[in-house]
Structures are given as structure tokens and as C-alpha cells.
Steps between C-alpha positions, in 0.01 A plus 500: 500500500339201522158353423256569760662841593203752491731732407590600127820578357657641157760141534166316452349672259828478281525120542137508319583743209870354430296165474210635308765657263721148460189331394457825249829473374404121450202530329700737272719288439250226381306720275830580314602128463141382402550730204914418482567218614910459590692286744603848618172597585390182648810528736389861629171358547663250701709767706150727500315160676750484768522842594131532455453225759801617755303826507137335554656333773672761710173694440290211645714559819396844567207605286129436701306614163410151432304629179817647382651191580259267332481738213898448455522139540230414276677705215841343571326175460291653167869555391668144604173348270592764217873381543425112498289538176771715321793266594273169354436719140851564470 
């Protein structure tokens, strides 16, 4: 479905909660390596980010919750700041 459909469907809510779960798995990922640092860590974090922000983007597509939406981007970015300050201590 698209935006603007008044209808809701399971597709769309899935687009949501597999990028609401990405960004999860990426702010995981960044608690562990503020603690641990590695190069292996910092390249899943890097893998996490994309996939975090492929997700956020199909679910921008489809999802009309734009408070859901706003709520996700805004940690994604949270999590890019949280990234950039890591990579400069290392």
C-alpha cells in the first residue's frame, strides 16, 4: 500500500517494526562498542546504520503514522551523532 491509502495493512505495519527493530539492533550495537570498542564492532555498527536506514526508508513509503515516523528518524539520527562522536575518540 501506499501513502495516502486510508486503508491499513499488516505489510505496513511490518515496514515500521523491521525499521524500529534495525535502529534497536543499532543502538545495541553502540552501547556494546562504547564500552568495547573494536574495529569489529565499529564495522557492525556500520552494517547496523545501513540496514537501519534501508528499513526507515521503505517504511517512510507506506507508514502514515507520522509520529512513528518522526519518532524513528530522530533516533536514527540520535544514533548517526552517537556514531560520529565514537569514531573521533577512537
Amino acid at each position: 500500500m501506499r501513502k495516502g491509502n486510508n486503508l491499513s495493512s499488516d505489510h505496513d505495519q511490518t515496514q515500521l517494526t523491521q525499521a524500529q527493530t534495525s535502529i534497536q539492533h543499532l543502538q545495541n550495537a553502540l552501547s556494546q562498542a562504547e564500552s568495547h570498542p573494536t574495529s569489529e564492532i565499529i564495522g557492525q555498527i556500520t552494517e547496523a546504520m545501513e540496514r537501519a536506514e534501508k528499513s526507515l526508508a521503505q517504511a517512510e513509503k507506506v507508514e502514515e503514522n507520522e509520529g512513528a515516523l518522526e519518532l524513528a528518524r530522530r533516533e536514527l539520527q540520535e544514533s548517526r551523532e552517537t556514531f560520529d562522536a565514537l569514531n573521533q575518540n577512537m
